[in-house]
C-alpha positions as CSV (number, residue, x, y, z in Angstrom):
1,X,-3.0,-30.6,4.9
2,X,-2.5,-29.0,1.5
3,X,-1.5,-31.7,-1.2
4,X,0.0,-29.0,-3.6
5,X,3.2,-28.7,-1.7
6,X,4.3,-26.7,-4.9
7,X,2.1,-23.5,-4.1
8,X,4.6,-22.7,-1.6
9,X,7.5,-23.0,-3.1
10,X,6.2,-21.0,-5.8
11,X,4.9,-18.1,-4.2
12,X,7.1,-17.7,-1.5
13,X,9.0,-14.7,-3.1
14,X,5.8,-13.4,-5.0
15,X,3.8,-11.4,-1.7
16,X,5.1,-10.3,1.5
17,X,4.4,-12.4,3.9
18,X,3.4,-12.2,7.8
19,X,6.4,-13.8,9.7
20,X,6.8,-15.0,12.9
21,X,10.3,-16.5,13.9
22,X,10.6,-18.0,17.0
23,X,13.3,-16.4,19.7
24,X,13.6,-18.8,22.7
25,X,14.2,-16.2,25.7
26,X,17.1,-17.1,28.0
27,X,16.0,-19.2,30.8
28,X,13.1,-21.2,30.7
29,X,11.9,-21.0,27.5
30,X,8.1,-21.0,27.5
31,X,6.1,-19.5,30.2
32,X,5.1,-21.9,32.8
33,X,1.9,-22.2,32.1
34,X,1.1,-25.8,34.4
35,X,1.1,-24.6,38.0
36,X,1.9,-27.6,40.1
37,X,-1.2,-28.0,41.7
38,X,-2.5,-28.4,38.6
39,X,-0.4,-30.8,37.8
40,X,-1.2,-32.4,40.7
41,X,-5.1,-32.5,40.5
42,X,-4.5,-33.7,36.8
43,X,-2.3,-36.5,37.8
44,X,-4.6,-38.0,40.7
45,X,-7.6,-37.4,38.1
46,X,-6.0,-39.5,35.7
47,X,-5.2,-42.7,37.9
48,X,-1.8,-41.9,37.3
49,X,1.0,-45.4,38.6
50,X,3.4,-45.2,41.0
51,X,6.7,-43.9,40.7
52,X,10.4,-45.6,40.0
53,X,10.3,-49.5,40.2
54,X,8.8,-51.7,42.8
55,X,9.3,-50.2,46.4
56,X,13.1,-51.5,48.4
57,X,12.6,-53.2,51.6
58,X,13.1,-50.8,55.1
59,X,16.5,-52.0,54.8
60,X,17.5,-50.4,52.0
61,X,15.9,-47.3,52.8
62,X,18.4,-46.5,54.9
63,X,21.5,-46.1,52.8
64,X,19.7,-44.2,50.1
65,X,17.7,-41.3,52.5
66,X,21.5,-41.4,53.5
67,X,22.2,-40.1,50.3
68,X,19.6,-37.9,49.9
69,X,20.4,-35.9,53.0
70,X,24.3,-36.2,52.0
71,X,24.0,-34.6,48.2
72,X,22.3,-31.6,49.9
73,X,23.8,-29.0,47.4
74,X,26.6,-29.3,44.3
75,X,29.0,-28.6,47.0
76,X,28.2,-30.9,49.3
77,X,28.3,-33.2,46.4
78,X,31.4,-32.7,45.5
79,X,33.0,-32.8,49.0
80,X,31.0,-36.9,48.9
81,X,31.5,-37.9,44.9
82,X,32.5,-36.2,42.1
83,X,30.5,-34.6,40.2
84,X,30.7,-33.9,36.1
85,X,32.3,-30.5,35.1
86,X,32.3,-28.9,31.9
87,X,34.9,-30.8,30.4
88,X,34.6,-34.4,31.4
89,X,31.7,-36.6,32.0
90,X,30.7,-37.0,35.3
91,X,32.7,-39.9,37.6
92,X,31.3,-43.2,38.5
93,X,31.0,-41.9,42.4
94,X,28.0,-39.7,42.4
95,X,25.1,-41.6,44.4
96,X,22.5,-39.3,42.4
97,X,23.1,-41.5,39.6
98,X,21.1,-44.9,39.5
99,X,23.0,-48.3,38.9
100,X,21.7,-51.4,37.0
101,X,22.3,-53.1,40.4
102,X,21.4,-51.0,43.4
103,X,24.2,-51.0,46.5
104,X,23.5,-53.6,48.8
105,X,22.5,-52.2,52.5
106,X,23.2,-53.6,55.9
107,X,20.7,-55.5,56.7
108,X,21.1,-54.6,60.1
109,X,20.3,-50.8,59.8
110,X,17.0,-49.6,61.4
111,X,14.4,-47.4,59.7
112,X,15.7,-44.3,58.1
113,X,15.2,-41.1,60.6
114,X,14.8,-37.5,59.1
115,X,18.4,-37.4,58.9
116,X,20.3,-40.9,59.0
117,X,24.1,-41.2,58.7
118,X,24.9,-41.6,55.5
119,X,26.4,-44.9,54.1
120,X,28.9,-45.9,51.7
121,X,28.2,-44.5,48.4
122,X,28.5,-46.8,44.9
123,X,30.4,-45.3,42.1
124,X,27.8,-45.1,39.3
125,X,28.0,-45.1,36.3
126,X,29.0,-42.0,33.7
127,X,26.2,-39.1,32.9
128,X,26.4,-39.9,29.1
129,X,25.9,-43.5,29.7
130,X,22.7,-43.1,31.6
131,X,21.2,-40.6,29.5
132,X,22.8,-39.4,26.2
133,X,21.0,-37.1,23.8
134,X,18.8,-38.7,21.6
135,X,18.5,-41.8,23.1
136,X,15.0,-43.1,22.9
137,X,12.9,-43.1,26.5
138,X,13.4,-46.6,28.5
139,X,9.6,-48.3,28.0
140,X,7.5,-48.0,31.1
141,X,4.7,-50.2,31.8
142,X,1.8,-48.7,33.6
143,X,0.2,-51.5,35.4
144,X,3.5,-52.6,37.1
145,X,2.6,-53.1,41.0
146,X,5.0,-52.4,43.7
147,X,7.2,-55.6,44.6
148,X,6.4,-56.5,48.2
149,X,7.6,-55.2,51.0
150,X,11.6,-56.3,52.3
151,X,12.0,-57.4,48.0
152,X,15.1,-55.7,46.7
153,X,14.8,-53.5,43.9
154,X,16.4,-55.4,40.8
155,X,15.9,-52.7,38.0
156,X,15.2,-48.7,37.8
157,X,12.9,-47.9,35.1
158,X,13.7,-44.3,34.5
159,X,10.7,-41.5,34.5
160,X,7.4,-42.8,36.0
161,X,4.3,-40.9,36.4
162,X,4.2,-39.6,39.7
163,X,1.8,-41.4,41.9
164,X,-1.1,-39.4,43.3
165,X,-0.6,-38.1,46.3
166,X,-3.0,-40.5,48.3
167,X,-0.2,-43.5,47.2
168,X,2.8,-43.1,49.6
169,X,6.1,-44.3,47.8
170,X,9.1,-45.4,49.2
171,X,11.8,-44.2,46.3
172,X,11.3,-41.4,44.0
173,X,13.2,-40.5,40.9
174,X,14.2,-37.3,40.7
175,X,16.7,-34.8,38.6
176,X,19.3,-34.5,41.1
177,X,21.2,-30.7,39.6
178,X,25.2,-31.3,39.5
179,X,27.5,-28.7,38.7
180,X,28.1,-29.4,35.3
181,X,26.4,-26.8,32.8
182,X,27.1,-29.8,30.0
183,X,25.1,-32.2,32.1
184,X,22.9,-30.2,34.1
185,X,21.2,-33.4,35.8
186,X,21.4,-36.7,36.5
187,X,18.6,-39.3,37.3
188,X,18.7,-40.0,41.3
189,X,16.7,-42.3,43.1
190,X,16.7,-41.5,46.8
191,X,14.4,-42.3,49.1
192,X,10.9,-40.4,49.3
193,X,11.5,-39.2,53.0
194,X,14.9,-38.2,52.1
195,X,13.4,-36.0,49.2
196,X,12.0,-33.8,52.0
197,X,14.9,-34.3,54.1
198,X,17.6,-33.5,51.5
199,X,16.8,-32.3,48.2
200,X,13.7,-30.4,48.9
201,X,16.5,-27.8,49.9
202,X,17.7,-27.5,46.2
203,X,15.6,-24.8,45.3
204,X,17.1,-23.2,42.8
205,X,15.8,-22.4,39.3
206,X,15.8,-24.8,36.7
207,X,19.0,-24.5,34.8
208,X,19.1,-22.5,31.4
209,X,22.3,-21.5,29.2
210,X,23.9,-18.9,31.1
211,X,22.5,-19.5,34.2
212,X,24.8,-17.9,37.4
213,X,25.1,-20.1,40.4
214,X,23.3,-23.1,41.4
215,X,19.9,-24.7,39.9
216,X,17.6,-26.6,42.1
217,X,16.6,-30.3,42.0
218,X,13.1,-31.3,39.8
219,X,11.3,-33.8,41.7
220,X,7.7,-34.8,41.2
221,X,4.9,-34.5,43.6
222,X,4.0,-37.5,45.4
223,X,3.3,-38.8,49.4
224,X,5.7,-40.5,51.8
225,X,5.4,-42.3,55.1
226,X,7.3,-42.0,58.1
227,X,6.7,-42.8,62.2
228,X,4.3,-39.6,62.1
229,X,2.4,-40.5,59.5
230,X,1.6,-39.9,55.4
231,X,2.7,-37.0,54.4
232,X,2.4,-35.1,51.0
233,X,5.5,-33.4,49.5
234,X,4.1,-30.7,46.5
235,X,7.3,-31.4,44.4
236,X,10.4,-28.7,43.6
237,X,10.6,-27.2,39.5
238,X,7.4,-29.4,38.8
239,X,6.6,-26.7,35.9
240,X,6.4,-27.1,32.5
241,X,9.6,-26.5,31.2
242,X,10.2,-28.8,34.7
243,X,8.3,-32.0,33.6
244,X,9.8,-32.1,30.1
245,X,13.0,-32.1,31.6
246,X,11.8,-35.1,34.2
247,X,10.3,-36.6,30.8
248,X,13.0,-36.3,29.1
249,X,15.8,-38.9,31.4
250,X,16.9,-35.4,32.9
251,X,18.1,-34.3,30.1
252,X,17.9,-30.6,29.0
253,X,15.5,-30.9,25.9
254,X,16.2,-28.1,22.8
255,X,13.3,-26.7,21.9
256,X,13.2,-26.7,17.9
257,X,13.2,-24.1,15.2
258,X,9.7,-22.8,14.3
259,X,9.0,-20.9,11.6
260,X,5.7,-19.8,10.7
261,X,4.7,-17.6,7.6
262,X,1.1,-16.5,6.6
263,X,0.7,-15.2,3.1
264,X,-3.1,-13.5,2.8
265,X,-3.7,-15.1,-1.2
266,X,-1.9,-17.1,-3.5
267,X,-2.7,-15.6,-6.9
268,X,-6.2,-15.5,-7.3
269,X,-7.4,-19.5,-6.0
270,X,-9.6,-18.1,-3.1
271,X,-7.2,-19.1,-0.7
272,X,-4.5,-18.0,1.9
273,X,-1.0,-20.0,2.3
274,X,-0.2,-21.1,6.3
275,X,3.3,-22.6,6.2
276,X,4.9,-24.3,9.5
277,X,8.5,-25.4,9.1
278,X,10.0,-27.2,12.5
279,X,14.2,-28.2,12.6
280,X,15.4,-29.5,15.4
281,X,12.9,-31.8,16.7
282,X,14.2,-34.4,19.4
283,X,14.1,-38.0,18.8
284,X,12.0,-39.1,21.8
285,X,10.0,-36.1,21.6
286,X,6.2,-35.6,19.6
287,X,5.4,-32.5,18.5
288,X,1.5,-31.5,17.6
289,X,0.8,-28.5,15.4
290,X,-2.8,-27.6,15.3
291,X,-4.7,-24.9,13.2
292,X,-8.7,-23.9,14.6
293,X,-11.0,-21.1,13.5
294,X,-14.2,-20.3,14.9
295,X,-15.7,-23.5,14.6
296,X,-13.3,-25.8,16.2
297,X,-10.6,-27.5,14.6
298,X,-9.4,-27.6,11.2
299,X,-6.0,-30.0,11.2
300,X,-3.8,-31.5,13.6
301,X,-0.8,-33.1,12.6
302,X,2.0,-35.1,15.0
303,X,5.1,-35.5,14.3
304,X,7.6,-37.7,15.7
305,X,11.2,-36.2,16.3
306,X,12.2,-39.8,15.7
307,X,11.1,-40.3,12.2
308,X,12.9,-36.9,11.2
309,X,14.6,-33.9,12.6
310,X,12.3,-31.8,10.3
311,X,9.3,-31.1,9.7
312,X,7.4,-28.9,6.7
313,X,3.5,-28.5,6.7
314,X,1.5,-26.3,4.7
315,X,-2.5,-25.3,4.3
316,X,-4.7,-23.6,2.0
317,X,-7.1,-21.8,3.8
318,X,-10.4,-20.1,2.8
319,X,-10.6,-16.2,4.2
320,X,-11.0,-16.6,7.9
321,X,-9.6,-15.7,11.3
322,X,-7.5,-19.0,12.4
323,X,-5.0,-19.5,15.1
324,X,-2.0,-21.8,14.8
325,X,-0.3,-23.7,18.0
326,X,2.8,-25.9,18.5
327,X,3.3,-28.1,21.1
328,X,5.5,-30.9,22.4
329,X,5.4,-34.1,24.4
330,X,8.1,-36.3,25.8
331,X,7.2,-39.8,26.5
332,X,3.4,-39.5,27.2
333,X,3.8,-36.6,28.8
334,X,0.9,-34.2,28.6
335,X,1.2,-31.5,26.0
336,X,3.1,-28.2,26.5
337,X,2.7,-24.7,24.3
338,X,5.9,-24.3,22.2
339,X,4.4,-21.5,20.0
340,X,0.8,-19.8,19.4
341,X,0.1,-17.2,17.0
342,X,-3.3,-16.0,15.3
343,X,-4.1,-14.4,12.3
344,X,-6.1,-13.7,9.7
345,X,-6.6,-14.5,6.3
346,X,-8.0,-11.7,4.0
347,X,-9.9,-12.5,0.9
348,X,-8.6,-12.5,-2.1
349,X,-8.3,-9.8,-4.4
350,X,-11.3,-10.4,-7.0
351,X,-9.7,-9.3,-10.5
352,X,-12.0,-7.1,-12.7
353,X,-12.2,-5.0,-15.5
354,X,-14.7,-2.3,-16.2
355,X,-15.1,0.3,-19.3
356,X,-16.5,3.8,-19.2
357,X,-17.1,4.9,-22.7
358,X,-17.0,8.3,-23.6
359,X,-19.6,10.9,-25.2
360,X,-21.6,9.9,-28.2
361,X,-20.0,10.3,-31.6
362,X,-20.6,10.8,-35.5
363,X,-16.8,9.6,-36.7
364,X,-14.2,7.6,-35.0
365,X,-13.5,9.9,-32.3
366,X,-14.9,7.9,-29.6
367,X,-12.9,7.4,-26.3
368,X,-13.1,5.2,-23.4
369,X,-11.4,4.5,-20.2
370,X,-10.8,1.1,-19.3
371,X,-9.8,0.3,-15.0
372,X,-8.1,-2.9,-14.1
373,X,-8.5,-3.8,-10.5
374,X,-7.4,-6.3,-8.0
375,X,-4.2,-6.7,-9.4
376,X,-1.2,-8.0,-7.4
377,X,1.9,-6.1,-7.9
378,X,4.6,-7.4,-9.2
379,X,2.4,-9.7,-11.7
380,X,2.1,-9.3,-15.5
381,X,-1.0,-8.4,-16.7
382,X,-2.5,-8.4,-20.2
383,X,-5.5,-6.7,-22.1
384,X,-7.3,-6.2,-25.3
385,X,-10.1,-4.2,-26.4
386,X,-12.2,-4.8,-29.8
387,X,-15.1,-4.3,-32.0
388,X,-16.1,-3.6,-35.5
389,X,-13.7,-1.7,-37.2
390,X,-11.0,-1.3,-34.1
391,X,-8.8,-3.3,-32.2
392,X,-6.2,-2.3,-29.7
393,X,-3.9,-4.2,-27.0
394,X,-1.5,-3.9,-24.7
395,X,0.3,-5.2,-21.4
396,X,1.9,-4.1,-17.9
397,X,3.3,-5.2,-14.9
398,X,1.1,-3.9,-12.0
399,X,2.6,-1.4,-9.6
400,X,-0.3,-1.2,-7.5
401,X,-3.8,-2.7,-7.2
402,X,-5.3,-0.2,-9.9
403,X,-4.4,0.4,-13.3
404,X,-6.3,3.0,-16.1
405,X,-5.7,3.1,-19.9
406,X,-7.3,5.7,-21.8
407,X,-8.2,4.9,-25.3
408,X,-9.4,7.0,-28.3
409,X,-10.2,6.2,-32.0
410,X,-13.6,4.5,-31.4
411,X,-16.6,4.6,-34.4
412,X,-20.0,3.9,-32.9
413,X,-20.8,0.4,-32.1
414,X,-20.3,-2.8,-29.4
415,X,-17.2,-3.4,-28.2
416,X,-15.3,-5.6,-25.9
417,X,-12.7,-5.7,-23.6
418,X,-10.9,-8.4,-21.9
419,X,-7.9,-8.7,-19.7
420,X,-6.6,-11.6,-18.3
421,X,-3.6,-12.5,-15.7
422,X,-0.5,-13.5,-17.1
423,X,-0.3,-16.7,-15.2
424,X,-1.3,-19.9,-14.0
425,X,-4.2,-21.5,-13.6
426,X,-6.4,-18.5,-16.0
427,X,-7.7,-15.8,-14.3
428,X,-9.7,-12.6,-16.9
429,X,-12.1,-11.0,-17.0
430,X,-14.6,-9.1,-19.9
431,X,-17.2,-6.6,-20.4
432,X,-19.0,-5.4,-23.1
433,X,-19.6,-1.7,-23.9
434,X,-21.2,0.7,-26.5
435,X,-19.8,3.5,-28.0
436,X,-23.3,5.2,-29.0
437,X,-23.8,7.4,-32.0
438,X,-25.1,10.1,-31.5
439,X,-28.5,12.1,-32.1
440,X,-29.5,14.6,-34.7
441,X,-30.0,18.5,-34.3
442,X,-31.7,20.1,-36.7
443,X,-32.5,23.9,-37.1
444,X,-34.8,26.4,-39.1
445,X,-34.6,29.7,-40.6
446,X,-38.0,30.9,-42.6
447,X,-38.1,33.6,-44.8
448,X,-41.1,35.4,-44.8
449,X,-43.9,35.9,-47.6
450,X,-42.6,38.4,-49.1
451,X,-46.2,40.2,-51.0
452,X,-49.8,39.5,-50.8
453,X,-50.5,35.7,-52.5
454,X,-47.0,35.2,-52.2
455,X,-45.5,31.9,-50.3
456,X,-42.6,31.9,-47.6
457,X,-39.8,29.4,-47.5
458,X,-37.2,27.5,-44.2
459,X,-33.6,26.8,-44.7
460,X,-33.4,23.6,-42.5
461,X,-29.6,23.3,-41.2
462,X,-28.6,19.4,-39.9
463,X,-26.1,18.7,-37.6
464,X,-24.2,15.7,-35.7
465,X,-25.1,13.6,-38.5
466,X,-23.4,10.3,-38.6
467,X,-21.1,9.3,-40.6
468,X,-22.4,7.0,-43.6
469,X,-25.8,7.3,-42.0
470,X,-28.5,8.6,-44.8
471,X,-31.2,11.0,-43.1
472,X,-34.5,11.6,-44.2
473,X,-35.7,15.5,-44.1
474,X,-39.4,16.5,-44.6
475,X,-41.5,19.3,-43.4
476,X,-45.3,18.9,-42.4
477,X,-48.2,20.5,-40.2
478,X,-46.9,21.3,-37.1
479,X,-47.2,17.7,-35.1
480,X,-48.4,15.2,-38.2
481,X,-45.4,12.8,-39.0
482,X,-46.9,11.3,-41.3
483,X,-49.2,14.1,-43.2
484,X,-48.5,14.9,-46.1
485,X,-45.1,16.6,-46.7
486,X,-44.6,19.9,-48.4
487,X,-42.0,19.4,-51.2
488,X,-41.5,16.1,-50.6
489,X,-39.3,13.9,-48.8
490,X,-35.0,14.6,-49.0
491,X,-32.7,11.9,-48.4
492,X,-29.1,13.7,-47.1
493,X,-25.7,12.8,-45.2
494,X,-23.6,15.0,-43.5
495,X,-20.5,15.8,-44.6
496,X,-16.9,15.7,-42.4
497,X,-18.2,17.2,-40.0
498,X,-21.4,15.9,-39.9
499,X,-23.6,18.9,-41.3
500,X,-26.0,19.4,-43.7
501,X,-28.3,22.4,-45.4
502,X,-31.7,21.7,-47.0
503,X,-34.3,24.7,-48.5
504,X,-37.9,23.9,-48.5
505,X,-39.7,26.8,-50.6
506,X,-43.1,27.0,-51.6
507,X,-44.6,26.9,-48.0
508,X,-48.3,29.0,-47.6
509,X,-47.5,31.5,-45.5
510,X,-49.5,32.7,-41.7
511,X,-49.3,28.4,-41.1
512,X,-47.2,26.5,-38.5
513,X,-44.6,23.5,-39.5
514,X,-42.8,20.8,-38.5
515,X,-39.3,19.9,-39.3
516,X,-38.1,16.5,-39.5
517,X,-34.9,14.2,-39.6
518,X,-34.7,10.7,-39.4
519,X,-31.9,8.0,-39.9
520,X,-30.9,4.6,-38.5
521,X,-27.3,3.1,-37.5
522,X,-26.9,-0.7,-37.9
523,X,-24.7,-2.2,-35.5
524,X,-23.3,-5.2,-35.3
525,X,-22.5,-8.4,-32.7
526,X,-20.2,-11.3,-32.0
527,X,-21.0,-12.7,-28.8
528,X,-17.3,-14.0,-27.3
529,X,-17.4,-17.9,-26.7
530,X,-17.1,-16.7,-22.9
531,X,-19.8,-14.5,-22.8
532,X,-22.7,-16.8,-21.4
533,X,-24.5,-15.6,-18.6
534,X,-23.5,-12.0,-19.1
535,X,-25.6,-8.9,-18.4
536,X,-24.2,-6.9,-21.5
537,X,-27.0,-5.4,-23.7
538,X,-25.7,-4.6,-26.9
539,X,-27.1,-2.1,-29.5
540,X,-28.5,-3.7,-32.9
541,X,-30.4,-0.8,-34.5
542,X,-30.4,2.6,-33.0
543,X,-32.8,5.3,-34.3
544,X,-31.4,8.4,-35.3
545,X,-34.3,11.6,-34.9
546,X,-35.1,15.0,-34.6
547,X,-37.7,17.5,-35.0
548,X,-38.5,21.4,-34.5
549,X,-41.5,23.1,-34.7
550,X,-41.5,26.8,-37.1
551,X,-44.2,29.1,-38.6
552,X,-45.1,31.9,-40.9
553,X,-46.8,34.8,-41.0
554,X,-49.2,35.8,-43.3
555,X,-48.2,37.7,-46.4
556,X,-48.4,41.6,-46.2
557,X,-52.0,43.0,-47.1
558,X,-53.0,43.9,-50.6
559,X,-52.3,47.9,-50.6
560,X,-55.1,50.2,-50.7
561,X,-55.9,52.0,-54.0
């Protein structure tokens, strides 16, 4: 679980997250995803104890599948005891609701038949009283054994596991439906034959808000015995939403509030946000939320409804596909799907800068176009761009994941250009670029030899000559750089524009020539403090050169006299 409970918090109004709120459909509010037989097969695997308390003797069998076969809907209920309405809890005359001392039965009665005459019912106590909201579970212990047979029953514990079915049981506890949508059901113990006999005729779904008509009677699985023999009764509602209910003393339990949000990346850290919020959570109910990815699982965290009625989680989660689940147990009861939902999270965006300089120059007329991306809109962003002899800066608030700036003014030279996120913890990025200068041209026009024994002469014309960069000019035999130059070496620089004109006379004419020019630009360096390990190549001294190749002809023949 994420220690920074802050990131949320801060962040949460930043991105648009992916949200999932849950809407509990009317009904049963989860699809049953136990079938009973299931249930069943899980419940024998498991060794699971007998149900109720220790079995009553054969004579008190009798009044109690009595019962059972008397309370065989909400009418005939209420035609027997009453049963709680709406408004007012239910009277202390329903035999569906257990007593702290069980009614004494004739001792004289014989073994209950598959439908006995019913007996004298107890008035029990009120529905609130046995189980009110929020009350904690009554402890069971496990390895309890049966009481032998003719004991009478001294005390109900409320909600055993149901026994496996190879176990026959005398009583069995069950949700007996009354006809109060306040109180829904009420614990009854009846005997395991009357079950079959009488309440294994409530068949009616399990009660939900809004529900028309009758609901039926939960009641686990479990075996009975009777003159013919063991029989095995597969239970009535023994679903899901069905054994949280039987879990729960009966009572209808609320599922709670979940809210789940998914946010791809916080800032730039690397990592996704998965928030789970729960409200609502029941006090003798546990509730497990679990996160897996591809490799198994990655947390699991249980909460305990009676520590809190709320619950907030959060993780920080590397790029991934995950899937986050819910669940909820009632007093050891296995665990049931609440809410599942995958999802992915997407890498972060990786914040960069890059430069593309413009074509070569001889002033400061240099441009460059500078492209920010991975930015998160919304967030302020900040940039700077320098070098010898310019310096500019600026600052946005990203509209989408690209931004451009287009910059002029640039001299030749290395230059920087950072830009950094406006936030915390430091996130920039650099690079380094070159604004190169650029390369000579250099042209020649010859004028011929003009008479016999006369010489010939080139008017050399320079251009894209850089500015403050002296150029060498020389003319030699065609090819030889370093011959011997006729008329010497010139040292130029080019004007505004980056021109300049230079006459070498005196050349013998019918020969062939080279042209020179040759300069260098000094540049210069300051590596940033953050530049280590960087690729950037800067430019220390760049040579500046150009040649062309000219000749002339020979001079005109000596005329004939």
């Amino acid at each position: 679980m994420n220690p920074n409970e802050g990131a949320a918090t801060r962040y949460q109004d930043r991105h648009a997250p992916v949200r999932m709120m849950k809407e509990p459909p009317p009904g049963e509010h989860r699809l049953r995803r136990m079938l009973a037989a299931l249930a069943i097969s899980a419940l024998a695997i498991g060794g699971v104890t007998t149900l109720a308390a220790a079995p009553a003797a054969a004579d008190d069998a009798v009044p109690v599948a009595a019962d059972a076969v008397e309370v065989a809907s909400a009418d005939d209920a209420a035609a027997t005891a009453e049963t709680p309405s709406e408004e007012t809890p239910a009277p202390a005359s329903d035999p569906a609701l257990p007593a702290e001392e069980p009614a004494p039965a004739p001792a004289e009665e014989p073994a209950p038949a598959p439908a006995p005459e019913p007996a004298p019912a107890e008035e029990p106590a009120p529905a609130e009283d046995l189980a009110p909201e929020g009350d904690a579970p009554a402890t069971v212990d496990e390895n309890a054994a049966p009481a032998a047979d003719g004991a009478e029953a001294s005390e109900v514990v409320a909600l055993l596991v149901p026994p496996p079915p190879s176990e026959p049981v005398d009583k069995v506890e069950i949700c007996h439906a009354t006809a109060s949508h306040q109180n829904p059901y009420v614990i009854n113990e009846p005997a395991a034959d009357g079950d079959v006999s009488g309440h294994a005729g409530h068949t009616g779904p399990i009660w939900f808000p809004g529900i028309e008509g009758e609901w039926g009677d939960i009641i686990p699985p479990f075996s009975y015995e009777d003159p013919d023999g063991v029989h095995f009764f597969e239970g009535l509602n023994w679903s899901e939403t069905g054994q949280l209910v039987y879990a729960n003393d009966c009572v209808m339990p609320v599922e709670p509030d979940i809210d789940i949000i998914v946010t791809d990346c916080i800032a730039y850290s690397g990592f996704g946000l998965l928030e789970v919020s729960l409200a609502g959570l029941l006090e003798n109910f546990d509730y497990r939320v679990t996160v897996t990815d591809a490799e198994g699982v990655v947390d699991s965290v249980v909460i305990s409804g009676a520590e809190d009625d709320e619950a907030f989680l959060d993780w920080d989660l590397p790029p991934g596909d995950y899937t986050v689940t819910v669940e909820w147990s009632a007093d050891g009861s296995p665990w049931f799907l609440l809410e599942s939902l995958s999802f992915t999270i997407n890498a972060c965006p990786v914040f960069e800068i890059a430069v593309t300089p413009g074509e070569c120059v001889i002033g400061d007329e240099g441009t460059a176009t500078v492209t920010l991306t991975g930015l998160i809109v919304g967030e302020e962003y900040s940039w700077d761009v320098f070098g010898e002899g310019y310096a500019e800066s600026g600052s946005f608030t990203a509209t989408a994941e690209t931004e451009v700036v287009m910059l002029d003014g640039f001299p030749p030279g290395n230059f920087v250009a950072v830009a950094q996120w406006v936030g915390e913890p430091l996130v920039f990025d650099w690079v380094g670029f070159v604004i190169e200068p650029c390369q000579p041209e250099i042209t020649v026009e010859v004028t011929e030899c003009p008479a016999a024994g006369g010489t010939g002469s080139a008017l050399l014309t320079l251009s894209n000559l850089v500015a403050g960069v002296e150029y060498e000019v020389k003319v030699t035999d065609r090819g030889d750089a370093s011959g011997t130059p006729y008329g010497g070496v010139h040292v130029v620089m080019g004007d505004e524009a980056g021109n300049a004109q230079l006459m070498i006379s005196s050349l013998p004419a019918d020969h062939e020539y080279t042209a020179w020019v040759d300069g260098i630009f000094e540049a210069t360096w300051e590596e940033p403090w953050w530049s280590e390990g960087s690729d950037f190549e800067p430019i220390d001294t760049v040579e500046l050169s150009a040649s062309v190749d000219f000749a002339l002809q020979p001079c005109p023949a000596v005329p004939v006299t």
